[in-house]
Structure formats: structure tokens, C-alpha cells
C-alpha positions as CSV (number, residue, x, y, z in Angstrom):
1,X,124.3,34.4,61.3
2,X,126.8,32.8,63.3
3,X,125.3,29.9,64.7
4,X,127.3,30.7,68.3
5,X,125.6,33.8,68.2
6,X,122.1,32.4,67.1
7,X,122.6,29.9,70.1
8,X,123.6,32.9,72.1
9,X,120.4,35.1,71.1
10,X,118.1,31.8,71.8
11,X,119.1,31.7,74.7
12,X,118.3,35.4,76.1
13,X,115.2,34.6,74.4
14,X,113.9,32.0,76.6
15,X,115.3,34.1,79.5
16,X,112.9,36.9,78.4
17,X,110.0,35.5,77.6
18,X,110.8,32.5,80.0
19,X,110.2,29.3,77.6
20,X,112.0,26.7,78.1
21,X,112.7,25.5,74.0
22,X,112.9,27.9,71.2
23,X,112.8,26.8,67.5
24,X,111.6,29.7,65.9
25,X,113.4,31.8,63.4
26,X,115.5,34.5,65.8
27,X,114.2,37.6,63.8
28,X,110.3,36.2,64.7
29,X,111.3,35.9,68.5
30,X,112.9,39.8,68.3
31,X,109.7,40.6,67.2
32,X,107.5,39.5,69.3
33,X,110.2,40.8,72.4
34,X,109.6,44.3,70.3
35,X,105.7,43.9,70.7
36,X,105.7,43.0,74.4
37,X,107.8,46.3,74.5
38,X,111.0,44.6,75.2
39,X,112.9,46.1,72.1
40,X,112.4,49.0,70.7
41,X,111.5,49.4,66.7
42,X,115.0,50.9,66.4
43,X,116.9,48.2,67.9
44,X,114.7,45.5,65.7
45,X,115.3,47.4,62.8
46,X,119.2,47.4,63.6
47,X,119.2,43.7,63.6
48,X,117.3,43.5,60.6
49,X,119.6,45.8,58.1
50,X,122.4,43.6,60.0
51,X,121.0,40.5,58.7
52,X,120.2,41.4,55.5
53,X,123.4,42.8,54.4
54,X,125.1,39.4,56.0
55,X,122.9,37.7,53.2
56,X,123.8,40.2,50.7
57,X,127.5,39.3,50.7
58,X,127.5,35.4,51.4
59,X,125.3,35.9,48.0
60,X,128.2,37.5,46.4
């Protein structure tokens, strides 16, 4: 992931959940916003299959 993007996604992150430093992996923090019914399965999901495939072709 782009790391101006993964800055960008931290960042709404602690908006959401309002903590003030987040360290985790970005795809544990969407999940936990998609149990506190934040994102839906479909939008999770989305990110995931987006992810993947970027690892698919860097492995390339």
C-alpha cells in the first residue's frame, strides 16, 4: 500500500474510533470499524481483494 495512503487511512482511523496513536496493521483497524458497524462486510471485503492483488503483482 502506498505509505501516503496508509498514513492517510491511520489517520481516519483515529478519527473514528478516537485514539490518539495507531500502530496496528490498517486491515486489523478496518476490521474492527466493520464490527463496531462502521464498515460494512462489502466495503472490508473491497479493501481486502484490493490488497491482495497489490501483493500479487509486486510478487511478480
Amino acid at each position: 500500500m502506498n505509505k501516503g495512503v496508509e498514513l492517510q487511512v491511520k489517520q481516519m482511523i483515529q478519527v473514528l474510533l478516537g485514539s490518539e496513536n495507531v500502530t496496528v496493521d490498517v486491515v486489523y483497524m478496518l476490521e474492527e470499524l466493520h464490527k463496531q458497524g462502521l464498515l460494512s462486510e462489502i466495503e472490508l471485503q473491497s479493501f481486502r481483494n484490493k490488497t491482495k492483488l497489490k501483493k500479487g503483482i509486486a510478487s511478480c
